[in-house]
N, CA, C and O of each residue as an XYZ file, in Angstrom:
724
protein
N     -54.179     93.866    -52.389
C     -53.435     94.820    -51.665
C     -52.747     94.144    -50.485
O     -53.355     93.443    -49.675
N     -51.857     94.317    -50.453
C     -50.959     94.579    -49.393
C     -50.909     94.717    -47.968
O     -50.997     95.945    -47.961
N     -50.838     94.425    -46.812
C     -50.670     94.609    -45.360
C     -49.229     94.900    -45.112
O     -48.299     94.224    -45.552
N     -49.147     95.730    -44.531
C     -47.641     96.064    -43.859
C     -47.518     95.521    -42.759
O     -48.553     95.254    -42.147
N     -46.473     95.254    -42.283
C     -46.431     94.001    -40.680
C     -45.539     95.950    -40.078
O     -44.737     96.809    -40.445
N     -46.621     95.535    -38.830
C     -45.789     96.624    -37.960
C     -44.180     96.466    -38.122
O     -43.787     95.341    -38.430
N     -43.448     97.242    -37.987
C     -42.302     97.188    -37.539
C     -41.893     96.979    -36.158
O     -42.170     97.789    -35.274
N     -41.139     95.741    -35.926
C     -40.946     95.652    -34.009
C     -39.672     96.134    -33.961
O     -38.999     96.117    -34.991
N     -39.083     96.696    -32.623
C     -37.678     97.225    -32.525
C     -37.322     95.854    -31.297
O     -38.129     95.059    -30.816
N     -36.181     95.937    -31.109
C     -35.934     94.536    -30.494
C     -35.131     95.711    -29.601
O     -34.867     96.883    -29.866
N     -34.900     94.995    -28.592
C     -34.306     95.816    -27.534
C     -33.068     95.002    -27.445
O     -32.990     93.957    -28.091
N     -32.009     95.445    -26.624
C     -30.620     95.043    -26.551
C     -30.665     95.023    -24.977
O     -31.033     95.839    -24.131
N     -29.973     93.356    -24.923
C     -30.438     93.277    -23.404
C     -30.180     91.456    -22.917
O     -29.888     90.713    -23.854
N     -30.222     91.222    -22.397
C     -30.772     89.856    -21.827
C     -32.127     89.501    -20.585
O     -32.718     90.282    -19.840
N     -32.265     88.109    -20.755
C     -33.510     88.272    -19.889
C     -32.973     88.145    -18.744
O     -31.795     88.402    -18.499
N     -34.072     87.602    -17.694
C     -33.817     87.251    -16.096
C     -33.317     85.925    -16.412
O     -32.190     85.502    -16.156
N     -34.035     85.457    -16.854
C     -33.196     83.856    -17.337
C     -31.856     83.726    -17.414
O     -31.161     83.232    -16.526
N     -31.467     84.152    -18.443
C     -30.134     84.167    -19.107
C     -29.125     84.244    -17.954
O     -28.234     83.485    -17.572
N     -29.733     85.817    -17.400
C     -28.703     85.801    -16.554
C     -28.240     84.817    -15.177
O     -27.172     84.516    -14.644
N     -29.849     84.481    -14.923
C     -29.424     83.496    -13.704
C     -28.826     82.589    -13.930
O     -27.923     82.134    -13.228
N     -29.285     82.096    -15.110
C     -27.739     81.077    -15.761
C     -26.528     80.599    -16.026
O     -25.805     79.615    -16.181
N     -26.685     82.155    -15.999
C     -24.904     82.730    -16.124
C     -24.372     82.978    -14.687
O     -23.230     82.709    -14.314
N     -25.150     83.413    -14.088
C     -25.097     83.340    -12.345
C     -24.155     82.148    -11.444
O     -23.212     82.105    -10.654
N     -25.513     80.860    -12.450
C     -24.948     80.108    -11.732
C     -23.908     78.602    -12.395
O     -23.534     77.503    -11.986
N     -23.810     79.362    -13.507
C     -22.691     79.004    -13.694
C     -21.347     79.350    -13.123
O     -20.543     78.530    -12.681
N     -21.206     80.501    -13.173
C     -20.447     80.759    -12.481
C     -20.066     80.587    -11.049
O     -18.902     80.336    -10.734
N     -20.966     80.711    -10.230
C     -21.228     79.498     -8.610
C     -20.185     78.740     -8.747
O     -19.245     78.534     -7.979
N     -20.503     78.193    -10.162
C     -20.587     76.231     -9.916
C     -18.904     76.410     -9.924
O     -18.066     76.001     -9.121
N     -18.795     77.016    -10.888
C     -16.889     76.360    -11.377
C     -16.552     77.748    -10.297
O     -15.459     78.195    -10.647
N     -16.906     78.259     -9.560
C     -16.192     78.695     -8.024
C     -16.150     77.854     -7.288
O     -15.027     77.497     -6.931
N     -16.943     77.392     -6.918
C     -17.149     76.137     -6.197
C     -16.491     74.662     -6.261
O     -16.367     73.960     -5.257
N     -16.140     74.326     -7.381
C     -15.156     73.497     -7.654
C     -13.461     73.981     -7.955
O     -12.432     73.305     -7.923
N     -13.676     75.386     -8.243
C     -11.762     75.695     -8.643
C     -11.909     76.604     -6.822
O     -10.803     77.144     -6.851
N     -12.265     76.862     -6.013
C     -11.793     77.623     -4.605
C     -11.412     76.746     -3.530
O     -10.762     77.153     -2.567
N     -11.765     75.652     -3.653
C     -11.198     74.631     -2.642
C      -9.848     74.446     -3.314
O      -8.890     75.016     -2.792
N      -9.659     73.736     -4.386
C      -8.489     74.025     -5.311
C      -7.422     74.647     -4.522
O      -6.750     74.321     -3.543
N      -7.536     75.967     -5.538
C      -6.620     76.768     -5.264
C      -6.384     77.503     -3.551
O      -5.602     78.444     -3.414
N      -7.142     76.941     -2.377
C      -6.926     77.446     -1.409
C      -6.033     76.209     -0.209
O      -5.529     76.216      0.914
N      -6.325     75.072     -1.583
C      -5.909     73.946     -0.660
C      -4.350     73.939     -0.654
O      -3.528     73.809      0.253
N      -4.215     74.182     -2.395
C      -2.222     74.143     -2.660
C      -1.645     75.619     -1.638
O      -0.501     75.421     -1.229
N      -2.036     76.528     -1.342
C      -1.592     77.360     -1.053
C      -1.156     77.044      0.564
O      -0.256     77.764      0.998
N      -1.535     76.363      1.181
C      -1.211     76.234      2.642
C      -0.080     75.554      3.298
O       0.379     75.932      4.376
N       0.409     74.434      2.557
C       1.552     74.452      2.997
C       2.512     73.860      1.572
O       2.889     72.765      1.156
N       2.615     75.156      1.194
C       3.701     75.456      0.286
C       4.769     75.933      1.058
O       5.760     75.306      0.683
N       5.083     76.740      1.964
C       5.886     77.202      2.936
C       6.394     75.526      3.213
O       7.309     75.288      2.425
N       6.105     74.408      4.016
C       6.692     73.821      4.693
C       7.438     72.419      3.463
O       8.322     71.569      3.568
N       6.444     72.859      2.347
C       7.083     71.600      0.951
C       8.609     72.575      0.476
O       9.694     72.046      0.234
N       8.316     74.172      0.429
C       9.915     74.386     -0.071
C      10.511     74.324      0.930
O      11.683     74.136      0.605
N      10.346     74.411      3.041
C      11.527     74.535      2.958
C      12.093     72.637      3.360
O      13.117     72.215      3.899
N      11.051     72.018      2.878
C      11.496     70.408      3.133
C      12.488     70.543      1.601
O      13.611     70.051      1.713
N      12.244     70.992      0.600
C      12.889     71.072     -0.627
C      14.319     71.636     -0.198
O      15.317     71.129     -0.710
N      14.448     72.691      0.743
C      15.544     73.051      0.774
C      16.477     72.432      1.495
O      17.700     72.552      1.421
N      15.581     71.500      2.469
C      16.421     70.570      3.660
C      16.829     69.243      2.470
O      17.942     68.767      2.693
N      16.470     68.939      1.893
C      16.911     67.770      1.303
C      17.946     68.201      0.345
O      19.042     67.646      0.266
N      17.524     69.352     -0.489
C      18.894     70.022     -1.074
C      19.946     70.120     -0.081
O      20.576     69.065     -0.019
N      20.330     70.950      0.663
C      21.212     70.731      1.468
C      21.539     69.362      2.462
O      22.180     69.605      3.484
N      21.275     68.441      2.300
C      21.040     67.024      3.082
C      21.958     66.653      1.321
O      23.033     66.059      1.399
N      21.487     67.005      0.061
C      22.633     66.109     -1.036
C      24.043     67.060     -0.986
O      25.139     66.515     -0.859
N      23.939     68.150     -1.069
C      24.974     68.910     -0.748
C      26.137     68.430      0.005
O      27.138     68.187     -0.669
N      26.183     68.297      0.922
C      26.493     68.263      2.156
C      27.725     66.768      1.909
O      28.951     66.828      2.004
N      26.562     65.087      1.461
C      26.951     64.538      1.374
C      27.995     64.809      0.176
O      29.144     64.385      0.296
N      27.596     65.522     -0.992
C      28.342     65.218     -1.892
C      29.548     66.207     -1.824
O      30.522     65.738     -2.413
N      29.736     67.263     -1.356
C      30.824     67.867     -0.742
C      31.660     67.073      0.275
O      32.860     67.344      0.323
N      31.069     65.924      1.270
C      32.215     65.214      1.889
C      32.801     63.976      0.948
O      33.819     63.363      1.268
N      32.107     63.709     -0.141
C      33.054     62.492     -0.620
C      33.868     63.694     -1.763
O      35.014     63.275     -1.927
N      33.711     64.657     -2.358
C      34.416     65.404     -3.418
C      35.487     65.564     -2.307
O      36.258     64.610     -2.200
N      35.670     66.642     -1.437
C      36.894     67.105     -0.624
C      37.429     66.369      0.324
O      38.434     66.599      0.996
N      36.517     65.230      0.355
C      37.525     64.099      1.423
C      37.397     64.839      3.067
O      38.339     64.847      3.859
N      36.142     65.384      3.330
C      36.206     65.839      4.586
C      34.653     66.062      5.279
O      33.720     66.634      4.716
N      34.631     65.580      6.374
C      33.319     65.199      6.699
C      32.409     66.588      6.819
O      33.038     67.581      7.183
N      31.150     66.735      6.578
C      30.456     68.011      6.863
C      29.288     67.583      7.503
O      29.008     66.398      7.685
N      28.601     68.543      7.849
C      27.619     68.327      9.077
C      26.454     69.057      8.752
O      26.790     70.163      8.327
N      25.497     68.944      8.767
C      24.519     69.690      8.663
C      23.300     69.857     10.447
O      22.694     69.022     11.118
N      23.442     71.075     10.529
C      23.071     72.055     11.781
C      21.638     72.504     11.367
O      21.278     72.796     10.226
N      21.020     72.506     12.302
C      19.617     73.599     12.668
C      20.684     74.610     13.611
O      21.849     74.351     13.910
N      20.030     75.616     13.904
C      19.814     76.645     14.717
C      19.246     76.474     16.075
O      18.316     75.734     15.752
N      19.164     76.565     16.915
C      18.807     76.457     18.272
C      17.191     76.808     18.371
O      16.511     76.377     19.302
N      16.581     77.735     17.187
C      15.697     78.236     17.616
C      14.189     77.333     16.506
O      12.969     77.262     16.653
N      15.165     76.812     15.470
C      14.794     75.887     14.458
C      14.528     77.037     12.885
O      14.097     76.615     11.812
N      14.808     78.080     13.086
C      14.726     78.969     11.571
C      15.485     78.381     10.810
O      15.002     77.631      9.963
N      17.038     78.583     10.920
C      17.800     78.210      9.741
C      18.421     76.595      9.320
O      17.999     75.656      9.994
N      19.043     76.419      8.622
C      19.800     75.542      8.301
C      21.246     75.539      8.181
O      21.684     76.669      7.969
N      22.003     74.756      8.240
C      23.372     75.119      8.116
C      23.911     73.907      7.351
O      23.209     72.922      7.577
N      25.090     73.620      6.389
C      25.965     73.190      5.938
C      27.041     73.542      6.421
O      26.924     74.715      6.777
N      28.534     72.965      6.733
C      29.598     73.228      6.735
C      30.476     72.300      7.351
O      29.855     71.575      8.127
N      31.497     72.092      7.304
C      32.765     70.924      7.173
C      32.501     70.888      8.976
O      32.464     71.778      9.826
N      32.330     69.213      9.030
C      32.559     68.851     10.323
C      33.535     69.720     11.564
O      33.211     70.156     12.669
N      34.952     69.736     10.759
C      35.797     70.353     11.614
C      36.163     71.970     11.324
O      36.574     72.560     10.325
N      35.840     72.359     12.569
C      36.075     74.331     12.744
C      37.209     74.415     11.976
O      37.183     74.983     10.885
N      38.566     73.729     12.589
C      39.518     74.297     11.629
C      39.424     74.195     10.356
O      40.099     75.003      9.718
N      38.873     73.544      9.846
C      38.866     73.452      7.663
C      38.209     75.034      7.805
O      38.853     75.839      7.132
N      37.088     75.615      8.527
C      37.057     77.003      7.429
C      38.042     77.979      7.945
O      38.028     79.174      7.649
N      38.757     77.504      8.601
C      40.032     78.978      9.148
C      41.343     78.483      8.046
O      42.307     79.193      7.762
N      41.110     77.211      7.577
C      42.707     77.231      7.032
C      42.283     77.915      5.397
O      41.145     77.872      4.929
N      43.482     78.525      4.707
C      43.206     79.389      4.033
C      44.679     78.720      3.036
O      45.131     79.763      2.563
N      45.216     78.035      2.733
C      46.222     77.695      1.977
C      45.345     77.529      0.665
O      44.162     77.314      0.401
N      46.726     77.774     -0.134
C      46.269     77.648     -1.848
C      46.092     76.727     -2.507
O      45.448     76.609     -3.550
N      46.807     75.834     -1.779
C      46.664     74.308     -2.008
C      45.273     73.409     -1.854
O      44.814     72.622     -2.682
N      44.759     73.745     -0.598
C      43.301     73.383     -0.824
C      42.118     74.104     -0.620
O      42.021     75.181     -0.032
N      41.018     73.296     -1.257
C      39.937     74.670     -1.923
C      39.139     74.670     -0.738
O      39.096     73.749      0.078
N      38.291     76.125     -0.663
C      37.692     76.384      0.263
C      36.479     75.810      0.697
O      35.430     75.789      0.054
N      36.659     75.391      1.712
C      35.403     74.626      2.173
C      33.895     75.559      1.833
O      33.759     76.782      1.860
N      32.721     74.347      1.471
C      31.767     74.559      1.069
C      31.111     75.397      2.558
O      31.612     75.126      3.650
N      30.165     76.235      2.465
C      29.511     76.432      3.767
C      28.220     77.458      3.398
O      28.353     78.648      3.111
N      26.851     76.674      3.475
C      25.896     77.512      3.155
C      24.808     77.085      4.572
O      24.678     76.037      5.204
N      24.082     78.574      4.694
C      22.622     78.942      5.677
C      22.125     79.101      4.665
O      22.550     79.274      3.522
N      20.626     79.004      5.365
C      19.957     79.393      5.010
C      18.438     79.633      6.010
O      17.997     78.868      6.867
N      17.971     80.721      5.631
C      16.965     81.104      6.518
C      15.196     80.820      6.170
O      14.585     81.449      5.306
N      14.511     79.618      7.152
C      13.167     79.355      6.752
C      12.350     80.518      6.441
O      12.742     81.647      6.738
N      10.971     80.261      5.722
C      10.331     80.952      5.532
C       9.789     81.653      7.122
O      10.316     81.243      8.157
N       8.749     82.680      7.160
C       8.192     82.881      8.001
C       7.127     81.868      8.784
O       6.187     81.378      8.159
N       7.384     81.530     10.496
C       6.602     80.420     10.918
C       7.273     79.367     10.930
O       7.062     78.775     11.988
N       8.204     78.666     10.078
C       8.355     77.767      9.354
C       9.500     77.126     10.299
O      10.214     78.050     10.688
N       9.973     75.788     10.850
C      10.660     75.233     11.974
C      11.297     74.021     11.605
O      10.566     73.308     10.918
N      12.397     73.566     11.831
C      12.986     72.368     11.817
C      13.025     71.753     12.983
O      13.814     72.272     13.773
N      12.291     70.567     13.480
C      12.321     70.417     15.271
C      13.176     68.838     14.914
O      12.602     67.870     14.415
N      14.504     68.867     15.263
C      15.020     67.070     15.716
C      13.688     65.938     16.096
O      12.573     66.116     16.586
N      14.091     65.267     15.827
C      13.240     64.343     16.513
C      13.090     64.099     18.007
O      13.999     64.583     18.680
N      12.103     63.429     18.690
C      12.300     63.506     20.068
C      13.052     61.668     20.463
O      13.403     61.152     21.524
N      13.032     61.159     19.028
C      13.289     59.767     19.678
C      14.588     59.535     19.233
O      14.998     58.471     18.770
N      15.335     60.745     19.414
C      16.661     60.104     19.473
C      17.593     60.005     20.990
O      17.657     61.086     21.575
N      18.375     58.725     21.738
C      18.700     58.431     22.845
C      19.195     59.913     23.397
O      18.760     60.355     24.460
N      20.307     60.767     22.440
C      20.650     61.432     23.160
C      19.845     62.790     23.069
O      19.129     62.883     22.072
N      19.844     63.833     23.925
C      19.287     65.286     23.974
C      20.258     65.844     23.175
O      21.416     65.676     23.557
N      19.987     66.788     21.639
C      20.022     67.560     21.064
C      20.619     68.866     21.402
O      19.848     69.822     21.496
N      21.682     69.017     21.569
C      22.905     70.199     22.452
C      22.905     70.808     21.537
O      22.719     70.318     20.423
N      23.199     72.551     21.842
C      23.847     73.626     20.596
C      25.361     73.521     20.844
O      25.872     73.178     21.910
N      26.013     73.865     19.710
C      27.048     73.839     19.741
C      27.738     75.673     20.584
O      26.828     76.318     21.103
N      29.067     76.287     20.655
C      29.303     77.718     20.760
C      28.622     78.639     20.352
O      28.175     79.633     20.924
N      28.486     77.973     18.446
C      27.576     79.417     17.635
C      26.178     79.437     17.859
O      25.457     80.420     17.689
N      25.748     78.085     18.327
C      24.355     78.038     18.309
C      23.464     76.965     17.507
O      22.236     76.950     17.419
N      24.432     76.030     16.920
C      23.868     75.246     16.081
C      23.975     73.905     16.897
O      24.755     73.454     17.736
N      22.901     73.504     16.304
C      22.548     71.776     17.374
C      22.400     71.160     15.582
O      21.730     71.536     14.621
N      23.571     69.871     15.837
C      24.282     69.069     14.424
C      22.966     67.896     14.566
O      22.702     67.127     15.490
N      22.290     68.120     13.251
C      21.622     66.647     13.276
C      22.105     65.505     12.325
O      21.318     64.598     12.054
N      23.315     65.514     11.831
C      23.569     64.874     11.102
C      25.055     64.609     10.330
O      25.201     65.279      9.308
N      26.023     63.832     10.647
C      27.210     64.085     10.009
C      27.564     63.019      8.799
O      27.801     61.811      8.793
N      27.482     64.105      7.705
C      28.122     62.959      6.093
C      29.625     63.063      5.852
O      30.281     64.051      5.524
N      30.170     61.306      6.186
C      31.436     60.937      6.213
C      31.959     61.222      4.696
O      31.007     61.568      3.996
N      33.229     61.178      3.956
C      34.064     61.135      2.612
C      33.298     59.892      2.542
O      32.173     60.218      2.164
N      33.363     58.375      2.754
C      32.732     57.244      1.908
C      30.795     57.712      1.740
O      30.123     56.821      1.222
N      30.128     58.837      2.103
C      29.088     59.191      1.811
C      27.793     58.305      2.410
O      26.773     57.944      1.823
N      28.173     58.110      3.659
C      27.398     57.343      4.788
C      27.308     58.483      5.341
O      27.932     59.496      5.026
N      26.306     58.319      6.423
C      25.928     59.117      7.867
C      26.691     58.622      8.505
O      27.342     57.631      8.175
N      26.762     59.187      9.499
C      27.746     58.849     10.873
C      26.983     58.087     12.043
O      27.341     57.258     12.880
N      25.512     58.858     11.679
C      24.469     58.322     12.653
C      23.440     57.217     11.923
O      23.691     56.959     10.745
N      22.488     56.661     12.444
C      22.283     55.461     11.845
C      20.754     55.852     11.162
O      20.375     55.374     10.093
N      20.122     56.609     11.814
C      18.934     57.203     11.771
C      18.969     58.591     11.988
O      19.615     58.999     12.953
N      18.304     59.498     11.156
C      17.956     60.729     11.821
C      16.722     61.411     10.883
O      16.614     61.567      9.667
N      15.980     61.691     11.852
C      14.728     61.871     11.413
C      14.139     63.457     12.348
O      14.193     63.816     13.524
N      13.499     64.171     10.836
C      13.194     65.540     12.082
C      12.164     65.703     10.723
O      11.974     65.109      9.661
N      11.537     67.084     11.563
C      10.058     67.540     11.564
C       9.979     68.979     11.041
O      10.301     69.819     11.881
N       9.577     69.505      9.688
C       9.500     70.801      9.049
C       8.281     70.699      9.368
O       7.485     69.780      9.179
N       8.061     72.619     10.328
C       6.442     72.678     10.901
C       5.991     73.767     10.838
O       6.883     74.558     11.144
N       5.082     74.269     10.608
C       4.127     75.321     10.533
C       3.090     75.309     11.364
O       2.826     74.200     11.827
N       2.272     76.392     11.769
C       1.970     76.050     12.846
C      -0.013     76.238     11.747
O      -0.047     77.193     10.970
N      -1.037     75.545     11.809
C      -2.035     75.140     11.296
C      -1.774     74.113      9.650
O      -2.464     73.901      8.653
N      -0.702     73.794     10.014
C      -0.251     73.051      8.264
C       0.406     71.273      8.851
O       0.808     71.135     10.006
N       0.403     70.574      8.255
C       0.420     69.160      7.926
C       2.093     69.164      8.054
O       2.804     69.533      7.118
N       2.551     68.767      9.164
C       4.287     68.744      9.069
C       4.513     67.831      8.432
O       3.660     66.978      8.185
N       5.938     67.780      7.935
C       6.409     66.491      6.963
C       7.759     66.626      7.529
O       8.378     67.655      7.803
N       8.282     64.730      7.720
C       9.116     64.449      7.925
C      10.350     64.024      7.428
O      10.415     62.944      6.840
N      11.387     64.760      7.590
C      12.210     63.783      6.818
C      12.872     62.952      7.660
O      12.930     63.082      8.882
N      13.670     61.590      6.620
C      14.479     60.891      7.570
C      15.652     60.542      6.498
O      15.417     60.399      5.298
N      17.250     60.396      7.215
C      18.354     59.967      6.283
C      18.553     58.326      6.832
O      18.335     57.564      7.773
N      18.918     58.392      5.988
C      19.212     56.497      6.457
C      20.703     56.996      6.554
O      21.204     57.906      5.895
N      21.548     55.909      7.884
C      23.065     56.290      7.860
C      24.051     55.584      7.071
O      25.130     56.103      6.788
N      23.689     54.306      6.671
C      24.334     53.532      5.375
C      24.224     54.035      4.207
O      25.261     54.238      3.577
N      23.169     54.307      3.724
C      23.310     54.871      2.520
C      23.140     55.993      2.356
O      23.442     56.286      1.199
N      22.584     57.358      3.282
C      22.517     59.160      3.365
C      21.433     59.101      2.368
O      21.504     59.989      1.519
N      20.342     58.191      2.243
C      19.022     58.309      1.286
C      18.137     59.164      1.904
O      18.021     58.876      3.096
N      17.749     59.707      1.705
C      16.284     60.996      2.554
C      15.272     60.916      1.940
O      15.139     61.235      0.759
N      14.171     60.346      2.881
C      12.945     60.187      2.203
C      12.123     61.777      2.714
O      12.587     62.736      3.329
N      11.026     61.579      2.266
C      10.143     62.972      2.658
C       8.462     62.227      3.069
O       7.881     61.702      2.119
N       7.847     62.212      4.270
C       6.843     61.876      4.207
C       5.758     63.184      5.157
O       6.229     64.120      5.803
N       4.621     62.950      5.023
C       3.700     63.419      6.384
C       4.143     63.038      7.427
O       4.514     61.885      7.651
N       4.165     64.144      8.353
C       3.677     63.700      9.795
C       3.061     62.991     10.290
O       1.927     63.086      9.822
N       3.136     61.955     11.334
C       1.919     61.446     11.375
C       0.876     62.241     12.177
O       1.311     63.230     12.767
N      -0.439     61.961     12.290
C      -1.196     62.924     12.849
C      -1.725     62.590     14.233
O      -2.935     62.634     14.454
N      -0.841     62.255     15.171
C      -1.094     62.025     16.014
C      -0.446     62.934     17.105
O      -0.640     62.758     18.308
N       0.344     63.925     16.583
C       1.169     65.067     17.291
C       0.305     66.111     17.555
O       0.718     67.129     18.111
């Protein structure tokens, strides 16, 4: 004869184990992806608007050797915006059909976000009428005018980065600040 085995019902569930496992797994890869993702986020503000200063820094040059007319690139007095536009006031008032309209773009930094000149250049940094202080003028042969110019995209708890144009060749590098500011 025969024995019947009890019947067991199994329950639906996990143990204490399991789960602390799962616990701390999860910890772990927080712990390695939150530094991560909290590190890129901080100065993204001051990498686009160095992205946008160097865009407008090729602009600029390559609009004075296309139209044969020098352009300048401006901060703002207060360091928000940027400016492009033809060295001389009169090119954007003349309006003939004959020649094309001068290039001329702003643009406005993120929030916080600053363009400061450098402090080691001989002369002090003047605004112009509208308000713009020129850090930089690109001749038609696609040189600088100036020999050096070097300035500072800043945020205020973030890692500034510098750019600088060389005036022979209008090359713009992008580096850190140094950290001694």
């Amino acid at each position: 004869m025969k024995t019947q085995r009890p019947i067991t019902t199994r329950r639906a569930g996990y143990t204490l184990i399991e789960l602390l496992v799962v616990i701390a797994v999860i910890v772990m890869i927080g712990a390695v992806v939150l530094p991560t993702l909290s590190g890129t986020e901080g100065n993204t503000k001051v990498k686009a608007a160095a992205d946008d200063a160097t865009g407008d820094i090729s602009k600029a040059r390559s609009h004075a050797m296309e139209e044969g007319r020098n352009y300048q690139l401006s901060v703002s007095k207060d360091g928000t915006k940027l400016r492009v536009a033809p060295d001389d006031p009169a090119a954007l008032e003349a309006t003939g059909d004959d020649q094309p309209k001068p290039y001329v773009s702003e643009q406005q930094f993120a929030d916080s976000v600053t363009l400061v000149p450098s402090s080691s250049v001989s002369e002090p940094a003047t605004a112009d009428s509208n308000g713009w202080v020129r850090l930089a003028t690109f001749l038609q042969d696609g040189t600088c005018r100036e020999d050096l110019v070097d300035f500072e995209i800043r945020q205020p708890g973030v890692t500034s980065l510098k750019i600088q144009i060389r005036g022979l060749t209008g090359h713009t590098t992008v580096n850190p600040a140094s950290a001694t500011k």
